[in-house]
N, C-alpha and C positions, 0 to 999 in steps of 0.2 A: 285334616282340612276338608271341609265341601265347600265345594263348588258346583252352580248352580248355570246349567245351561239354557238359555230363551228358545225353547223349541219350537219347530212346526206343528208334531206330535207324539208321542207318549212315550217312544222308546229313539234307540242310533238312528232308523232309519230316515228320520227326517232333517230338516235343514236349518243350523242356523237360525232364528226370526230375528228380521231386522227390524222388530218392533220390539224393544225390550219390557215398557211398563205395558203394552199388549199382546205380547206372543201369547200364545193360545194354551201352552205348556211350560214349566221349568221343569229339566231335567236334575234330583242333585247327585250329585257324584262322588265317592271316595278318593282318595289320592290314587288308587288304583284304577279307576275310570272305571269302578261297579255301578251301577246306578242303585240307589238307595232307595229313591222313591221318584215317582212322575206326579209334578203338580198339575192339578189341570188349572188354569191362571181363572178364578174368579172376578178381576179384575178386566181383565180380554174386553168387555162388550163396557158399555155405560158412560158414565159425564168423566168429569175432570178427575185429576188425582190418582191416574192408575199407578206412576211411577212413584208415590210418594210411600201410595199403599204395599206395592209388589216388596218393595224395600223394607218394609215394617215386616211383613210377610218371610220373605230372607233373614230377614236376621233373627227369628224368630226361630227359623229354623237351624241358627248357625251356619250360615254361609257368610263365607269369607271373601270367596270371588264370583263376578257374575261375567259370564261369560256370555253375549249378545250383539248384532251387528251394529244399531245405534240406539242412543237413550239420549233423552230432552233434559234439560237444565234441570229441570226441578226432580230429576230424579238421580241426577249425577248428584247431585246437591244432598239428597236424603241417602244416599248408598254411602258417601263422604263421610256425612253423622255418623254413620252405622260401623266405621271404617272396612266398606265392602269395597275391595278392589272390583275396577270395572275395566275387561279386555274386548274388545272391539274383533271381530272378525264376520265372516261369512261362508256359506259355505255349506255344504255336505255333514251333518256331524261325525260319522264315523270318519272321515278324511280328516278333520282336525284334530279330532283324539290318534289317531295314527301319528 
């Protein structure tokens, strides 16, 4: 399974983003909480549609669950399509993965 965490930035040390289709970074992660790879979110800056895209983006890469503080309708709605579990937290990332 990966799992894809909405980061601050690139690696544990950062936090959580409580912007899910704008965090700045996806973290993806193995079941063993390796990191695989750090996205840097092209999406992050620009117009509409970031959540719709980040999701296409995800699944693209095989992520199963997104792991982020909040995400907007129209991106619960496209992670849904994708069947991407979407877990809501905050926080420190190394604390969470602890």
């Amino acid at each position: 399974m990966i799992i894809a965490i909405a980061s601050t930035s690139g690696d544990f040390k950062g936090n959580i983003s409580d912007q899910g289709g704008r965090a700045p970074y996806y973290l993806l992660l193995n079941e063993k909480n390796e990191i695989l790879e750090a996205l840097k979110n092209p999406f992050a800056q620009g117009g509409g549609g970031a959540g719709f895209s980040v999701a296409k983006m995800l699944e693209q890469k095989d992520v199963q669950k997104l792991i982020a503080g909040k995400i907007g309708d129209n991106m619960q709605g496209a992670l849904q399509e994708r069947n991407i579990e979407y877990i809501s937290a905050s926080g420190l990332i190394e604390d969470y993965l602890k």
